[in-house]
N, C-alpha and C positions, 0 to 999 in steps of 0.2 A: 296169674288169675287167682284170686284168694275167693276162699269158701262163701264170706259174703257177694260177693258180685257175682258167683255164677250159681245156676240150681242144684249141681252135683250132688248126689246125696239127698234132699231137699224133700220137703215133706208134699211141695208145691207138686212133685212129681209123681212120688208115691202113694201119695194120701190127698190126694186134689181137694174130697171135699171136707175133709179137717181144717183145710183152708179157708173155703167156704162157711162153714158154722162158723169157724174164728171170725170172719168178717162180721156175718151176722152179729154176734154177739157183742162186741165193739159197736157196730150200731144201734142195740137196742141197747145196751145196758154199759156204755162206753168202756167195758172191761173186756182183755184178751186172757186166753187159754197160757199158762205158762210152755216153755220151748216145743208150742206150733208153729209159730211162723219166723220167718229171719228178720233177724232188728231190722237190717235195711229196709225192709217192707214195713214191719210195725213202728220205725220210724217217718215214713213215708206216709202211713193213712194219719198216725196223727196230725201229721203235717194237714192232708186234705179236713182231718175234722175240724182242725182251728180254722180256714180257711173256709169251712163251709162249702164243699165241691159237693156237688147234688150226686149221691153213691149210685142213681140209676141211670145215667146220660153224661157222658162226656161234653162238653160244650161245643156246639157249632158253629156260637155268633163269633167266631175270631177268626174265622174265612175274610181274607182279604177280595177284592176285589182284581181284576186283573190290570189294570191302571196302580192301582196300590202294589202288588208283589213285582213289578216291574220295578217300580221305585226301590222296594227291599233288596232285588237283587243285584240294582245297580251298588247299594248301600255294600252288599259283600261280595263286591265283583272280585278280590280278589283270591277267599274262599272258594267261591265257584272256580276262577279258572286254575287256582290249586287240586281240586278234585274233579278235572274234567276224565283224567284218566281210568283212575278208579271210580270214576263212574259209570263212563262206555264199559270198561269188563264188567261192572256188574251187569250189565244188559244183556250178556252173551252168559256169563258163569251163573248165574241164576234163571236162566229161562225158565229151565226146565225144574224147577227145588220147588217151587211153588211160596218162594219169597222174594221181597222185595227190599231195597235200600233207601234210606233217607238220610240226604242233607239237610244241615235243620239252625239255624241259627243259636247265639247265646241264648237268647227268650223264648226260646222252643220253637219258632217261627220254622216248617217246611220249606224250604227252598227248591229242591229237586228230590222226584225218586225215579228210580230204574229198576227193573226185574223182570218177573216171572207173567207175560201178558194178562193171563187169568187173574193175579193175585192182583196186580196193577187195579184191573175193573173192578173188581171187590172192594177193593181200598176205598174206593169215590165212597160207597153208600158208609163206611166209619171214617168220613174227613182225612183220613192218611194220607194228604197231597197235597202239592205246594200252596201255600197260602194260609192254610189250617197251622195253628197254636196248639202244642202239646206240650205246655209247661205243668205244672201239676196244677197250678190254681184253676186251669182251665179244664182239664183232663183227666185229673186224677193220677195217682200211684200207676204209670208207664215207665219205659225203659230211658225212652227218650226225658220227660220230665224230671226224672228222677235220679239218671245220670247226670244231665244240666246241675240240678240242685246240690248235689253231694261232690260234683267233681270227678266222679272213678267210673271205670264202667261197672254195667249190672245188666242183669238179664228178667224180666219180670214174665212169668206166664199163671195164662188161664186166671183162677181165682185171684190170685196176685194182686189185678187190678182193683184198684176203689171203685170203679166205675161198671157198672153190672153189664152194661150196653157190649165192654168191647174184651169180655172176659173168654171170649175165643179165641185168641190171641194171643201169641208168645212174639218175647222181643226182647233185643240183645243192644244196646248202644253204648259207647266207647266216646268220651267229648275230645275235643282238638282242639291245642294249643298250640299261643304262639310259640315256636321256639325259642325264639330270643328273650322277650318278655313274660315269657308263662301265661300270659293274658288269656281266656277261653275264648275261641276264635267259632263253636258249636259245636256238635256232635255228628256221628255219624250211625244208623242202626237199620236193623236188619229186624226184619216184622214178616209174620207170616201165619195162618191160622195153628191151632196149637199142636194139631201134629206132626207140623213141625220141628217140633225141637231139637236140636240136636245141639252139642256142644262145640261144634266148630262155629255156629253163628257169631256166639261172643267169641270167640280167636279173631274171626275173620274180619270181625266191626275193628275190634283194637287194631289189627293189624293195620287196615283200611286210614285207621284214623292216622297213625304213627307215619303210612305213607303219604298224608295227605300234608302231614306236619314239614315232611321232608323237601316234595314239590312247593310246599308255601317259603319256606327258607331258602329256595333256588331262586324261588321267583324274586325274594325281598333284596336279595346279593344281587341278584343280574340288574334291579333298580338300582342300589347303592351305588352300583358299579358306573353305570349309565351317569347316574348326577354327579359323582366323583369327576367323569373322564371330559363331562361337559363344560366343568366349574376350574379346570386343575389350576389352569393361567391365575386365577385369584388366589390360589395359596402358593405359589412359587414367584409372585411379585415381591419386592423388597418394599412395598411402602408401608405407609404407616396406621392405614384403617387395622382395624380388626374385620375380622372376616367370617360370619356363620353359614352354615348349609343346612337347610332344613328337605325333609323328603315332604308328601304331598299329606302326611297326617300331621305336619309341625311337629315333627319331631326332629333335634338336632343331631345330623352327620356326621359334620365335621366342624369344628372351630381353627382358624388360625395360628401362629403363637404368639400375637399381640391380642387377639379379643378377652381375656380375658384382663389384660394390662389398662384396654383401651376403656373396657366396660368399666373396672375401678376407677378409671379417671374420673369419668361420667359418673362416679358415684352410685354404677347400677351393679346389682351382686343377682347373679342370675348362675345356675348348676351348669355347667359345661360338659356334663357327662355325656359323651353318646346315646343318642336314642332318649334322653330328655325331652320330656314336650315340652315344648315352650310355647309356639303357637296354637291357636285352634281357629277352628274353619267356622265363621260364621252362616248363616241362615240365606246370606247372599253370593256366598263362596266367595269370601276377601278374607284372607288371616288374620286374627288380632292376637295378641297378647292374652296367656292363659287368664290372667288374674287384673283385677283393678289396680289390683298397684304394680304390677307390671307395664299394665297398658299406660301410665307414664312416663314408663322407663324408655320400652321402645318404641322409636317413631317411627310410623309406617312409612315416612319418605325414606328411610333408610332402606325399605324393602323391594326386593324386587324380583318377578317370575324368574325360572329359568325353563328355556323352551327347550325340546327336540324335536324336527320335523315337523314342528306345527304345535304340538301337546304341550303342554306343563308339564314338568315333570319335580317340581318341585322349589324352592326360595331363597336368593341369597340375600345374606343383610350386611351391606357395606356398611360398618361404625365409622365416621369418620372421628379422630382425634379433637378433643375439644383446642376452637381456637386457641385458649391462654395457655394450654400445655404445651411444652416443647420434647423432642423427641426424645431427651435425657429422662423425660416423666416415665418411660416406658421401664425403665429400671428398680423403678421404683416399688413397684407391686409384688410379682412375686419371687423372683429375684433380689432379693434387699441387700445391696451393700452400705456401708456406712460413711457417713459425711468424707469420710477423708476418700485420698486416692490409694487408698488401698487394694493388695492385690493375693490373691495366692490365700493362704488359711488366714489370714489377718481380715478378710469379709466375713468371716464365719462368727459369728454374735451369740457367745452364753459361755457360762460359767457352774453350770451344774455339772456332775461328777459323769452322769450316762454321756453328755455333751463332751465333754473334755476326753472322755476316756474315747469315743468314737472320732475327734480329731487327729490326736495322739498317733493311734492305728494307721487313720487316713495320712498323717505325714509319713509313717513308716512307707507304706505299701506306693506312696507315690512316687519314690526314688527307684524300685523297681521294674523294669519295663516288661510287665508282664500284664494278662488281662484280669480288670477286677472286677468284681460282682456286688453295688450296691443294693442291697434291700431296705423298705422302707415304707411305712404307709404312705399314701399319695399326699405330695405339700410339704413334706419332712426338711423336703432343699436336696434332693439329691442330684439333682444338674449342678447346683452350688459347690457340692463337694468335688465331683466330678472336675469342674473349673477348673476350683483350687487344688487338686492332682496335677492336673495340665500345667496350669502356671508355675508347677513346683518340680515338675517331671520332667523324664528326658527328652519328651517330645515339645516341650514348651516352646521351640523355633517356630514350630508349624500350626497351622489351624486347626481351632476349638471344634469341630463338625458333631450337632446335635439333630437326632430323629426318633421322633417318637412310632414304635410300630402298631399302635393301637390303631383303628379307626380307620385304615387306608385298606382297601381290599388286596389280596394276594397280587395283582397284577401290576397296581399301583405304587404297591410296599416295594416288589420286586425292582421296578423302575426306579424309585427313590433311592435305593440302596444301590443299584449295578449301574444306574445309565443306561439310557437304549439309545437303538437307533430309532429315523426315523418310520412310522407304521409301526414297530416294534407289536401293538396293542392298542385295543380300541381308548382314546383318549391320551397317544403319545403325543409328544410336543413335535412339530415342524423342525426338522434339522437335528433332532434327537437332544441329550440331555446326558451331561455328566452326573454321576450318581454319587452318595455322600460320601461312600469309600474312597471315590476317588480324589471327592472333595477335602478329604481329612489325610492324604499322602502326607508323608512325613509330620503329621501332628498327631491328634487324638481324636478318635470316632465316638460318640457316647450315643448308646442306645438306648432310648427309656423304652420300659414295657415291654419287653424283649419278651417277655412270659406271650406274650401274642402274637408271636411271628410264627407264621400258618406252617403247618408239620413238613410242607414241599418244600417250603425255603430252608428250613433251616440243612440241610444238607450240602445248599449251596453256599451258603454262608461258611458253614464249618469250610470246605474246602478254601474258601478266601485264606480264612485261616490258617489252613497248613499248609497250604503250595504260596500262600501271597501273591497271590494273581488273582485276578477277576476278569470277566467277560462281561460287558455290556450284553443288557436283553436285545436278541434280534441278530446279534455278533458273534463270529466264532474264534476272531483275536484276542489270547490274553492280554491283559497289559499287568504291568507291576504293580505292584502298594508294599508302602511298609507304613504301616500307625500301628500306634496304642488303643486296645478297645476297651471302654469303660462301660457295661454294661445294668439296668436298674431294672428291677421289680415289686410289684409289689403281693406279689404270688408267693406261694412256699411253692419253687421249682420243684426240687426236690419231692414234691406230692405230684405238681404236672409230669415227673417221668414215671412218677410209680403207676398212671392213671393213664399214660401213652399217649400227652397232649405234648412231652415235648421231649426231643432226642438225651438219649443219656451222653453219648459220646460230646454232643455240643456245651450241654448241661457243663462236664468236669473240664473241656477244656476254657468257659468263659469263667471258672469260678474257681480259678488258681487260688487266687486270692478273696476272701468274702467279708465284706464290713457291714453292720446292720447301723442304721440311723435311727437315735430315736423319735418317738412322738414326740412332739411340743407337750404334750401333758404327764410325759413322763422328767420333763425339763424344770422341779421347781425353782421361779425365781429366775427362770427366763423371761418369760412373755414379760416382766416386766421393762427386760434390758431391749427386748427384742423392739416391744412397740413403741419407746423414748428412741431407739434406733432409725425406727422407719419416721417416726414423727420428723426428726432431726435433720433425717435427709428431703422431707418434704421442705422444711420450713427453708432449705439453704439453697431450693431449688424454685420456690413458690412464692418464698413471703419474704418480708422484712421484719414483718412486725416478732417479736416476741411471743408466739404465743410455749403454749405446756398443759402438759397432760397432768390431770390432776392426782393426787394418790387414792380417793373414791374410785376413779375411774381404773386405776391401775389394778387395784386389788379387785376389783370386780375383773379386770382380764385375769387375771390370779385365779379365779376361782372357776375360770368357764375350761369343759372339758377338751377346746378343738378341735372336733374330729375332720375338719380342713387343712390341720396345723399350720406354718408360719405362710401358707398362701393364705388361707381362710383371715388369719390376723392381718397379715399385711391388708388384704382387702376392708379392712374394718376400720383401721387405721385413719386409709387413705380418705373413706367415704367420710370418717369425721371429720376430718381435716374440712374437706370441701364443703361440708354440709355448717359449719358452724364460722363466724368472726368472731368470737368469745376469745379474752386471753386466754384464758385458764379454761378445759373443755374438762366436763364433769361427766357421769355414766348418761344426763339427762342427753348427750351432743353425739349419743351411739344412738346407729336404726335402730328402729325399733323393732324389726323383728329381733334382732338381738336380745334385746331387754324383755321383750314376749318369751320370748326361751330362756331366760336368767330367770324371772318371775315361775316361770312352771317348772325347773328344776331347784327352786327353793322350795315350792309349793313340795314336790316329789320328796324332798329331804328332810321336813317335817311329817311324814306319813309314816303310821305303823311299820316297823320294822317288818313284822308277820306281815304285809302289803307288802313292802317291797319283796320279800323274798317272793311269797303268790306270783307278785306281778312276771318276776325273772324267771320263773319255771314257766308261767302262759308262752311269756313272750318267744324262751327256748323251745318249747312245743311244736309251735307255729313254724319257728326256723327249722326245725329238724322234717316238721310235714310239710314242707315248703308251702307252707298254707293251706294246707286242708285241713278244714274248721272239724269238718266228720270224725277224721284221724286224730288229731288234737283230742278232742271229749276223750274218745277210745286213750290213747295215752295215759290223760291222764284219769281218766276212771270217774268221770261226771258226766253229765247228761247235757249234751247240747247245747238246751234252753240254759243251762248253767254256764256255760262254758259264754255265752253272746251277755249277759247280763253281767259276768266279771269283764267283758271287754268293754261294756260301757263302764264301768264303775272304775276302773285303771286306763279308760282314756286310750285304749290300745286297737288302733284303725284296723278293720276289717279288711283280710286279704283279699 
């Protein structure tokens, strides 16, 4: 609780009407008393004075109707049934305090309150109930407004408010976030006449909020879980679509390990990341595609509900492979080996010094039979290296078995990795299922993303490890294993054990051995070999004609930074390829979003050096306040209004 957000000390408390006069005086003669009142607040009324909020009456016309807040709170049904509980206690732990609690939307919108009966019928005659707008433009410098606005919680009383009408009044509100996304999901506050105050209210709102944070993250898993366990048969089919999973906000779940091979084929480049939107919910409830040129991309006959019990519960999008490709195409994306049949470190493509010296290692460490730990930023090719161990190593008799452990929830991952039987868990397969351990006996197991395998498994996992046994979920028979683990990240482990997201004991024994990959743009003078690489293996698998990448276009891959590395190019590549019959393919035969982003990282490279530096201390600011704009000005020691006028002027999108 820092000195800003709460009244502690606070002049508001001991000097009520110093308060008072300061307001006054800001109204008549738009100038304040110096250290009378807390910036939070004399930031706060400026705000109401550019906005014009009438300082005698709070506003009323923003009472919804009961037809209208019906609609609102279908809109944050799942807000509401994330605070159903801390809501009933506050009905009981408040009776008798003579205050009341509100749920309250992003835009200040009241949803529910519970409390103190008395206080409750009070509230009606100052709007304090569901339906009613407490944003500031409508209400003035409150708890609830004002919190929304700045992101943090704060406590405002008596004179505090802009608003003369509800200056009797003290109030404490704390906002609530998505956990996953940080997204502001409302706030939660505790209101009550002002002699009231006490400093547990603000404890009590944050605390409130933090547990409503926690209920809303059970709730979002138990959905995950659900469309995971409904969908599984489609990511454990061996064909050839690509395969998406979207929950009921269009956001993506899960992807396949062909959708993104399948979507380059198609020429369509779309972010694969978890919890990506892709889709949005139109006005008719049908999904479409976030963006116009999206809505190209994907064709809604590819889409389609997926039910439980009658309900939606969310979207899968079978891609199918386009006609003229054949299934060899699928290798070609991110994956890249080279026209020949090559095998083993002989697919691995570059000749810069970081590259070679990171081969070198990998030949040493593959003749070892011991577990290795690739790290890498994501796209580096660490499955590639991985391979090429395999085909070089002792295990190279037995099967390649690759799982990624991002993305599948604890019960599901658990399954994938052990095998269960049948029931094992909601969404087991019929007849149960052998698990990748089992599937990689005498070969090599590679684990991408290891850094996310949820803190209960990894304990069972380590024992795989040392006893070489495992039990299917659901099973109390060991069976055998003996493989090679090859495992990837792209986390600093090493910080996930200092911060107790990941076991140390599993940590030192998966990282006997540790090789780092570089970026592609730490690679000069690849990307050039790399994308004649991929072109080469298109042309011998696509075309007859002759065609080639021209050296404009080459050098212009030269110069772009990657932060996709050789998936991102591979996927650029291919889209040229497809997109152009030209022999010779110029920078003009690249997306253009591509070239939209060459264009404004030239733009960027001709700018004030003093700009760039500005711009990389804002944009550090921001990451370090994981966006709070308030936090940020404080930082770096300018005023707000300054701080929103350099983010238009450096182009730098509002958190």
């Amino acid at each position: 609780m820092s000195y800003e957000s709460s009244l502690k000390g606070s002049a508001a408390v001991s000097h009520p009407t110093r308060i008072a006069s300061a307001r006054e005086k800001l109204l008549t003669d738009g100038n304040l008393p110096d250290n009378t009142v807390r910036s939070v607040i004399t930031a706060s009324w400026q705000r109401c004075m550019s906005s014009h909020v009438d300082p005698l009456v709070a506003k009323r016309t923003q009472e919804l109707g009961t037809d209208e807040l019906i609609g609102i709170r279908r809109q944050h049904k799942e807000l509401i049934s994330a605070s159903e509980v801390i809501m009933r206690e506050a009905k009981e732990l408040l009776a008798e305090s003579a205050t009341i609690m509100h749920l309250v939307t992003p835009s200040g919108m009241i949803l529910d309150y519970e409390g103190d009966p008395a206080t409750l019928e009070l509230a009606r005659n100052f709007s304090l109930i569901p339906g009613a707008n407490w944003n500031e433009q409508a209400a003035g410098t409150n708890a609830i407004g004002t919190a929304l606005n700045i992101g943090a919680p704060v406590q405002v009383h008596a004179f505090e408010h802009f608003c003369e009408n509800i200056s009797r009044w003290t109030c404490s509100a704390a906002v609530i976030r998505d956990p996953f996304e940080k997204r502001l999901l409302g706030a939660l506050n505790i209101s009550g006449l002002k002699n009231t105050l006490h400093d547990y209210c603000l404890a009590l709102a944050i605390s409130g909020a933090r547990r409503i944070e926690g209920q809303f993250a059970q709730l979002k898993l138990a959905q995950r879980d659900l469309l995971l366990g409904a969908t599984i048969d489609h990511f454990t089919s061996s064909g050839s679509d690509g395969v998406l999973l979207f929950d009921m906000e269009g956001k993506l779940v899960r992807a396949n390990t062909l959708a993104d091979k399948v979507l380059a084929a198609r020429g369509i480049k779309i972010n694969l990341t978890p919890y990506n939107p892709i889709l949005t919910l139109n006005s008719e409830g049908v999904f479409t595609p976030e963006s116009e040129r999206a809505l190209n991309q994907i064709d809604q006959n590819w889409v389609e509900p997926v039910m439980h019990q009658g309900e939606q519960i969310g979207f899968l999008a079978i891609i199918p492979l386009p006609a003229r490709q054949s299934q060899r195409a699928l290798n070609t994306v991110a994956n890249i080996p080279p026209p020949s049949k090559s095998t083993g470190f002989f697919r691995l493509v570059g000749q810069s010094p970081p590259f070679l010296k990171a081969v070198q290692q990998a030949k040493r460490i593959a003749k070892a039979p011991i577990p290795v730990l690739l790290q890498g930023e994501t796209g580096v090719g660490k499955e590639m290296f991985a391979k090429a161990m395999h085909e070089e190593g002792p295990s190279q008799v037995g099967e390649f078995v690759a799982l990624n452990c991002g993305g599948l929830s604890r019960d599901l991952l658990a399954g994938e990795l052990f095998g269960h039987v049948e029931g094992a868990f909601t969404g087991a397969r019929r007849g149960g299922m052998i698990g990748k351990i089992e599937a990689a006996n005498g070969g090599t197991l590679f684990l991408d993303e290891i850094g996310e395998m949820p803190l209960d498994l990894q304990p069972m996992f380590l024992r795989v490890l040392q006893e070489s046994e495992i039990c299917r979920v659901g099973e109390a028979r060991p069976r055998k294993v003996n493989f090679r683990l090859i495992a990837a990240t792209n986390r600093d482990l090493a910080q996930e054990v200092a911060e107790g997201r990941f076991r140390m004991d599993l940590y030192y024994r998966i990282s006997s051995m540790t090789l780092t990959i570089p970026p592609l743009r730490e690679r000069k003078g690849d990307v050039s070999l790399l994308a004649q690489n991929i072109f080469a293996h298109l042309l011998e698998q696509h075309s007859g004609d002759q065609k080639r990448l021209s050296k404009p276009l080459l050098d212009l891959l030269e110069r772009h930074s990657w932060p996709g590395n050789i998936r991102e190019l591979g996927n650029l590549i291919t889209a040229a390829f497809f997109l152009t019959d030209r022999e010779e393919l110029g920078p003009e035969d690249l997306p253009k979003d591509f070239l939209a982003a060459q264009m404004d990282s030239q733009e960027d490279d001709d700018t004030n050096p003093l700009d760039l530096a500005e711009k990389e201390v804002i944009n550090r600011a921001i990451r370090e306040q994981g966006g709070n704009l308030t936090q940020v000005a404080k930082q770096l020691n300018i005023a707000k209004s300054t701080l929103y006028i350099k983010l238009k002027k450096y182009g730098i999108a509002r958190p």
